[in-house]
Structure formats: C-alpha cells, structure tokens
N, C-alpha and C positions, 0 to 999 in steps of 0.2 A: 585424650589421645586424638592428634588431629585424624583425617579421613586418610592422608598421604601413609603413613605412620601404620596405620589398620590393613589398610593394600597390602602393603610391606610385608607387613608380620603374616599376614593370610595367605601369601603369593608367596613365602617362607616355609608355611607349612602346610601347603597342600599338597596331597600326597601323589598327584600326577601333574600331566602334563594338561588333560582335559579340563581340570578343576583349576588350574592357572590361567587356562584360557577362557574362561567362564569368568573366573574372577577381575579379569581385564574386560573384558564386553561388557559386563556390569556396572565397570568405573566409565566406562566411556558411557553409558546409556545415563550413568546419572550426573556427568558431567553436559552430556547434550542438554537434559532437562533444566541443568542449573542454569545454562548458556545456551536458549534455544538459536541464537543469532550465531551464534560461534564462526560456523561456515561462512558466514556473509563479512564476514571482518575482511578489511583489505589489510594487507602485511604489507613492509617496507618494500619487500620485490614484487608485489603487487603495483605500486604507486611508482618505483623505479622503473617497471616492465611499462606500464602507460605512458611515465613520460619520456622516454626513448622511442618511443612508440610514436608520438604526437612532436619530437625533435627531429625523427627520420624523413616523416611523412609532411613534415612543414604545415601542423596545424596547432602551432600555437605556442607561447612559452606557458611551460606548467609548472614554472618552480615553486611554486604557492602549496603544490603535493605533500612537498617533503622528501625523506629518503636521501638517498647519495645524490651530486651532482652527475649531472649528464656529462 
C-alpha cells in the first residue's frame, strides 16, 4: 500500500476532526523531511512573475526561464 493510499484510508477513518488534522501535519512533516528543498523550488509562476518582472523594468530578455511567453 503506497503512503497516498494509507493517508487515505486513515483520514477515512478517523474518528474526529482533530485526529484528521494531525493526520495531515504529519504527511506534511514527512513529506518536508523527504523534500527538505521543497520551499525553495521555483514554479512556472515563479519564473513567469521574474520574467515580466525583468520585461517591464527593461532588464533583459529572459526567455531562457521557461514558462509562458511574456
């Protein structure tokens, strides 16, 4: 049974709302430890928001980022 699948079934049958909420802070705390960088990832609206960012302000073409066109 994968770890998704486990969540699942546990957050199924927990018998409140406290013990679902505990059950989710625990996936998150061992999905932070799996992926200590997690946070630091830049996403597509990340690299989007820079290069609009550097398109407005006239510092550079950035298309090399990725993401949508400007």
């Amino acid at each position: 049974m994968t770890s998704v699948v486990a969540l699942y079934d546990a957050l199924t049958t927990a018998p409140d709302e406290r013990t679902r909420a505990r059950l989710i802070a625990e996936a998150f705390e061992r999905l932070e430890e799996r992926y200590p960088h997690l946070a630091d990832l830049a996403t597509k609206g990340h690299l989007r928001e820079m290069r609009n960012f550097h398109f407005v302000f006239g510092l550079g073409d950035l298309t090399n980022l990725g993401g949508d066109a400007v």
